[in-house]
C-alpha positions as CSV (number, residue, x, y, z in Angstrom):
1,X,55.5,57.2,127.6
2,X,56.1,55.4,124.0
3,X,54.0,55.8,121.6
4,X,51.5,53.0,120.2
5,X,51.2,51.2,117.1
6,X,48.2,50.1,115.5
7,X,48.1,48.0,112.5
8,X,44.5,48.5,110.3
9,X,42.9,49.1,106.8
10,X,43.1,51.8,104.9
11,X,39.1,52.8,104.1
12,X,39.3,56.0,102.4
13,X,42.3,58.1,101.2
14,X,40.1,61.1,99.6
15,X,41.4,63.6,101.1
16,X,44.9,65.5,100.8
17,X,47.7,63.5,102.8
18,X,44.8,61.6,105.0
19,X,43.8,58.4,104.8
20,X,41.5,56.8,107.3
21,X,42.3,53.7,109.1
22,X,40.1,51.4,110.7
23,X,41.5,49.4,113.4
24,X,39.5,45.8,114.7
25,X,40.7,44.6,117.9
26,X,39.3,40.9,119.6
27,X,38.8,40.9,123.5
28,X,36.8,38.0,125.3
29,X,33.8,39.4,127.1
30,X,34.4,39.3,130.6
31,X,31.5,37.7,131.5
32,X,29.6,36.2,128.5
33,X,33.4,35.1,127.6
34,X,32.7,35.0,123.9
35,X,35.4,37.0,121.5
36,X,33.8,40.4,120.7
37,X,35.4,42.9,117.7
38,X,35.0,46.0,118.0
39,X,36.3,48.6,115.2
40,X,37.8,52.1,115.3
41,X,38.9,54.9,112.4
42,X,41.8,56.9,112.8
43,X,43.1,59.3,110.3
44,X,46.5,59.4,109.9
45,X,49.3,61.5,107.9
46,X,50.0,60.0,104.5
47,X,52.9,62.6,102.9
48,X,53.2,61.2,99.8
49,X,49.8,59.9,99.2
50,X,51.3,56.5,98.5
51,X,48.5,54.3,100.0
52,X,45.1,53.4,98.5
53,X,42.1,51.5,99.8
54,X,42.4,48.5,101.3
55,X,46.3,48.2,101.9
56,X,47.1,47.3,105.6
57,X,49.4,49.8,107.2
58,X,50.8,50.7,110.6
59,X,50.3,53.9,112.2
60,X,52.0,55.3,115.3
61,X,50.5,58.4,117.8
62,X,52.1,62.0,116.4
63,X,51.5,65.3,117.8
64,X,48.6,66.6,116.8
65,X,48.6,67.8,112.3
66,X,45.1,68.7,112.4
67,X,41.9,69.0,114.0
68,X,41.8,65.5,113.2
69,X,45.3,63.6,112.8
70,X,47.3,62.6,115.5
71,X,48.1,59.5,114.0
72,X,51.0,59.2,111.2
73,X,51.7,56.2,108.7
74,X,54.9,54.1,109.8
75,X,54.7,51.6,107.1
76,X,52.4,49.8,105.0
């Protein structure tokens, strides 16, 4: 199965080599048919600590780092 990529906003990056990510995505209602957004936080793997709040960056599925992470940074 491949792994997915999500593309999102960094909103925090607080914590040791974890920032969390918060990922929108648009879907048309399927019987109201008006565009609905509905938001998600990840927290992915940031080894250097390179990225601050509000940079957009792509993460992609990882085994599992923590209790938490099981998302790591592909790019910004």
């Amino acid at each position: 199965m491949p792994k997915r990529i999500l593309q999102g906003t960094v909103t925090s990056n607080a914590n040791e080599q974890t920032i969390t990510v918060l990922v929108e995505r648009r879907f048309k209602h399927p019987v109201l048919q008006k565009t609905i957004r509905k938001s998600k936080k990840y927290r992915a793997h940031d080894e250097k600590n390179e990225f601050k709040v509000g940079d957009q960056v792509r993460i992609i599925e990882c085994a599992p780092r923590s209790k938490t992470k099981r998302w790591e940074v592909l790019e910004a």
